[in-house]
C-alpha positions in Angstrom: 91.7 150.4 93.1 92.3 148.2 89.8 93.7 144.8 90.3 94.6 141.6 88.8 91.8 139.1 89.9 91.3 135.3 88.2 88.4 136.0 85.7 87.4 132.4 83.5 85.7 134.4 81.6 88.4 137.0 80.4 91.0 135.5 78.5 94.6 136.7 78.9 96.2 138.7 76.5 100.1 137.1 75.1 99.8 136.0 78.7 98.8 138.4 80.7 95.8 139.3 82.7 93.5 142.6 82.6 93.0 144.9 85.2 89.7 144.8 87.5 87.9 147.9 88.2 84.6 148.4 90.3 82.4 151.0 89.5 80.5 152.6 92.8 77.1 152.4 92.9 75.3 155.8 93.3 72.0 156.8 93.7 72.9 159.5 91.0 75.9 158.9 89.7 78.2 162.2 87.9 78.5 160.0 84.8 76.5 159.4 82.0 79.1 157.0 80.2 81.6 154.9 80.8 84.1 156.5 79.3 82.9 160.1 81.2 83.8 157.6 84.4 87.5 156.1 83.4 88.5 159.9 82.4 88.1 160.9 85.6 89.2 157.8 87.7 92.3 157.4 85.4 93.0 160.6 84.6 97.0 159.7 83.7 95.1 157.9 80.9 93.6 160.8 78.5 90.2 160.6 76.8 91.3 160.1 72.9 93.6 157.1 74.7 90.2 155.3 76.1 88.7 155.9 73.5 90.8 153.8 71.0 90.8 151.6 73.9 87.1 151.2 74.2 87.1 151.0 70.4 89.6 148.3 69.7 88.0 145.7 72.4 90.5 146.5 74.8 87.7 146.9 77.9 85.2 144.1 79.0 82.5 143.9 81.1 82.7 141.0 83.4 81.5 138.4 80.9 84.4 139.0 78.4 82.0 141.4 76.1 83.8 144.0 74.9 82.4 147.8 75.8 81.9 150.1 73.3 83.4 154.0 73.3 79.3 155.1 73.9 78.7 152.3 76.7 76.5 154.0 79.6 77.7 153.9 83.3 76.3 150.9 85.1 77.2 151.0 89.2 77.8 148.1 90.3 79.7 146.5 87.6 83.0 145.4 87.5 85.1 146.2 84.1 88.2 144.6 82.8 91.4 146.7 81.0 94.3 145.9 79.3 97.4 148.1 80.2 99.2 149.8 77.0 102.9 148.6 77.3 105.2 149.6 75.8 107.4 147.7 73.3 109.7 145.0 75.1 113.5 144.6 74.4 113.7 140.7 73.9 116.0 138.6 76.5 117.6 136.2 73.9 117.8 133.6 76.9 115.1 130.6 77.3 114.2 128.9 80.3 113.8 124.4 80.0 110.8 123.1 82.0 112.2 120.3 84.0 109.3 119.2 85.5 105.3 119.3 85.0 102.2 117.8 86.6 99.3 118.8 87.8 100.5 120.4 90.6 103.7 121.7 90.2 106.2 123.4 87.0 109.9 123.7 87.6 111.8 125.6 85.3 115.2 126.2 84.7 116.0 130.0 84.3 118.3 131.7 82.6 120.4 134.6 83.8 118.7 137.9 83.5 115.0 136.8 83.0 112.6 138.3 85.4 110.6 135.9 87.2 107.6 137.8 87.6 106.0 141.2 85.5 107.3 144.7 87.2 108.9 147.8 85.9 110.0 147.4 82.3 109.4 143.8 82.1 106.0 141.9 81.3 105.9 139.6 78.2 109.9 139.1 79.1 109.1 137.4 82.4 109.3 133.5 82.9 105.9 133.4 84.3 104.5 135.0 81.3 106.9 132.9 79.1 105.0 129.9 80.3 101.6 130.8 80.7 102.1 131.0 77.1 104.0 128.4 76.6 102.1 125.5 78.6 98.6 127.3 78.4 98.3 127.4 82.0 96.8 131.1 82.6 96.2 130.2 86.9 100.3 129.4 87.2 102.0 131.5 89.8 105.3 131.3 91.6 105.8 129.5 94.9 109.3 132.2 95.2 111.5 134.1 93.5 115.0 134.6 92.6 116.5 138.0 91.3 116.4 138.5 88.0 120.4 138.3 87.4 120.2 134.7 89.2 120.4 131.5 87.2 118.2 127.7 88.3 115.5 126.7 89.4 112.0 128.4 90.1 109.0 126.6 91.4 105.3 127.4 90.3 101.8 126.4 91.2 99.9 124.8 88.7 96.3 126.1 90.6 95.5 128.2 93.0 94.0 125.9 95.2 97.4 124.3 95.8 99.1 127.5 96.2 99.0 128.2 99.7 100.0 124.3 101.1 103.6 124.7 98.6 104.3 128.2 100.1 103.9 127.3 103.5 107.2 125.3 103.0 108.8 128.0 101.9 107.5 130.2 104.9 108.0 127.2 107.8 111.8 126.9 106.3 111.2 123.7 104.8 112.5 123.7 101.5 116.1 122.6 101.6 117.9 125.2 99.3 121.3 125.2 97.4 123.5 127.4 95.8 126.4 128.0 93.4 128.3 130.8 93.0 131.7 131.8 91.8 133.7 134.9 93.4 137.6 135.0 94.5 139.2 132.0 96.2 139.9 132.3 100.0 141.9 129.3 101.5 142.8 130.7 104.3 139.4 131.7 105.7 137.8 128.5 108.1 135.7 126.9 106.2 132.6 126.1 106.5 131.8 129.5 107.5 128.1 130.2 108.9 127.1 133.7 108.1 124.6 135.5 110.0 123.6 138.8 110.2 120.7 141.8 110.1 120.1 142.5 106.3 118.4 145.7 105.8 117.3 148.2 102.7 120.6 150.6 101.8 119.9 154.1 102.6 119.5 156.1 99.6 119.6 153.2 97.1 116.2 150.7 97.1 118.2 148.2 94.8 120.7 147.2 97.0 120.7 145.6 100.6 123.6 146.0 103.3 124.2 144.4 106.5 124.0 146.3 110.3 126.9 147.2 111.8 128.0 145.7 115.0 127.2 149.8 116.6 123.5 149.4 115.3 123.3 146.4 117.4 120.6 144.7 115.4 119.7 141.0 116.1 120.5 138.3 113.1 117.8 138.4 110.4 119.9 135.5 107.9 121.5 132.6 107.7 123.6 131.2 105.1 126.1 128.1 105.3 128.5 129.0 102.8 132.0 126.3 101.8 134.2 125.8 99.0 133.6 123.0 96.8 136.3 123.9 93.7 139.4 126.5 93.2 140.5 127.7 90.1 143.5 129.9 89.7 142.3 133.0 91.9 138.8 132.1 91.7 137.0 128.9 93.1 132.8 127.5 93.3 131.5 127.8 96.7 128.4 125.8 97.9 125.7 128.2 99.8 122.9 126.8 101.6 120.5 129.7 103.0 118.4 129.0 106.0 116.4 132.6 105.0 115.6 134.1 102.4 116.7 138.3 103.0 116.9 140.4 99.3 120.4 139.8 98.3 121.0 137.5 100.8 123.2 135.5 99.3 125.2 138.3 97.5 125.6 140.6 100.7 126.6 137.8 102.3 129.7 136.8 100.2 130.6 140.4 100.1 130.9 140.5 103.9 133.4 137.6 103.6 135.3 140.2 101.3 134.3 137.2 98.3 132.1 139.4 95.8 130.5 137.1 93.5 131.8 137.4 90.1 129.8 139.7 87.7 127.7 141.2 90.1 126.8 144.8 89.2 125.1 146.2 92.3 128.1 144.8 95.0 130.2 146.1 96.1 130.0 148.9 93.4 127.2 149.8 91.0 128.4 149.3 88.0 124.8 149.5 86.0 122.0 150.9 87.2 118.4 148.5 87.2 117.1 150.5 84.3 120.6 150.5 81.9 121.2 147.9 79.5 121.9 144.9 80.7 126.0 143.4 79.6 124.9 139.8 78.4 128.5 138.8 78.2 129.3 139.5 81.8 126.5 137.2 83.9 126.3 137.2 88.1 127.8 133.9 89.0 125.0 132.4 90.8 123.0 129.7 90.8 119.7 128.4 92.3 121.3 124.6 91.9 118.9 122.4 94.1 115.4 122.6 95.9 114.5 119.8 97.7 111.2 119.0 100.4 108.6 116.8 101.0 105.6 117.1 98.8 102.7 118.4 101.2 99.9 117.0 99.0 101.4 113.4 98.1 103.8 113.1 101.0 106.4 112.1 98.8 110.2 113.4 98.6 110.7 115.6 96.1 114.3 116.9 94.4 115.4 119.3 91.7 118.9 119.9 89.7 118.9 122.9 87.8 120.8 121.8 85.1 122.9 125.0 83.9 126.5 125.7 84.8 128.1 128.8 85.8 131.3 130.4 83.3 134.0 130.7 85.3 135.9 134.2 84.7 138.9 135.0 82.4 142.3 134.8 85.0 
């Protein structure tokens, strides 16, 4: 099966990496070429397509040589592809790196930049953004946020430090905070601690819900969640998540009643994922803080995104 492995040898590509494939080794293989071998393992891909691909450099061996359209079948080998994707609609947003070393990027996000390459999105992701950007083809993200979420995202700089920073993440020791906006509630008794079993919404992958009390499902999340701000009917409430459930954060305001403003999945869809996105009408959250101790120096580390969220028209 193809995959993404580190290669030195094979640069990326506008930031991103080729696809791995292994060719068997047989004692008398069916294919006398290369390309007589990709037809058939890749059939989606037609023959005049990998072709032109084999012709314009697009497929290497594993020393980054690139394989002509008349290369024989060698078992054994490993061969490198790039994907043909398809033109990219720009996100007119940029992302500010607030912190670099060695070891570790923080950036800032924008709403509606993808973190990471999926779907319809590759060269408009904020990894590929700064692989690019800062040259730094091993960088990978220590987690994510959803695409339609603001703040702060953490990468590794190496793979070899990879692991150590993620194990924070798993062992709940990165101290996380939140802002978001969504109708004002004085009367509820704040601070509220939400917890509940999140689960995938029947019918509809892109959204999350919370268990009923009949399904009798025990507490999956965790999220402190206070007022810090009221304006008019709307105020800024301070979440602090002690998990990190899909939509947490979202499916938990919307239990409260307290939909955060300009979210388009909750409680409605009012866009589906693939529909254009309405750049004037942003989900009010924000990934505000991440703060933990540094597992390879020891030392305390704390970051402020530092974007603000629009409060809505009264």
């Amino acid at each position: 099966m193809a995959h993404r492995p580190k290669n030195p040898a094979i640069a990326l590509r506008a930031g991103v990496a080729p696809s791995c494939l292994a060719l068997p080794q047989m004692r008398c293989p069916p294919w006398l070429t290369l390309l007589d071998h990709l037809c058939q393992r890749l059939p989606r891909i037609g023959r005049a397509q990998w072709q032109q691909r084999l012709a314009d450099g697009l497929v290497c061996a594993e020393d980054g040589r690139p394989l002509a359209p008349d290369s024989p079948y060698l078992g054994g080998a490993r061969i490198y592809y790039w994907r043909d994707l398809p033109e990219e609609r720009g996100i007119p947003f940029e992302a500010t790196v607030l912190h670099q070393c060695a070891h570790l990027v923080v950036a800032d996000k924008p709403h509606f930049l993808p973190v990471t390459p999926g779907g319809r999105y590759v060269q408009q992701t904020l990894l590929v953004r700064l692989k690019q950007a800062l040259g730094l083809p091993d960088l990978s993200p220590l987690h994510r946020i959803d695409r339609e979420t603001a703040g702060l995202v953490l990468f590794a700089v190496r793979a070899s430090d990879r692991d150590a920073y993620q194990r924070l993440f798993r062992q709940r020791q990165v101290d996380k905070v939140y802002e978001a906006i969504a109708p004002a509630a004085p009367q509820l008794p704040w601070p509220i601690v939400r917890r509940s079993h999140i689960l995938e919404r029947e019918h509809a992958f892109y959204k999350m819900r919370e268990a009923s009390a009949a399904e009798a499902l025990p507490p999956n999340s965790e999220t402190r969640i206070e007022p810090i701000e009221q304006r008019g009917p709307w105020a800024r409430y301070r979440l602090q998540p002690l998990s990190g459930r899909r939509h947490q954060l979202r499916v938990h305001m919307l239990g409260l009643g307290l939909p955060i403003v300009g979210d388009q999945f909750y409680p409605e869809v009012r866009r589906q994922p693939d529909e254009a996105e309405d750049y004037a009408e942003p989900l009010r959250l924000l990934a505000r803080t991440l703060a933990f101790t540094d597992p390879l120096s020891g030392q305390p580390r704390q970051f402020q995104s530092q974007r603000n969220l629009d409060w809505p028209a009264d």
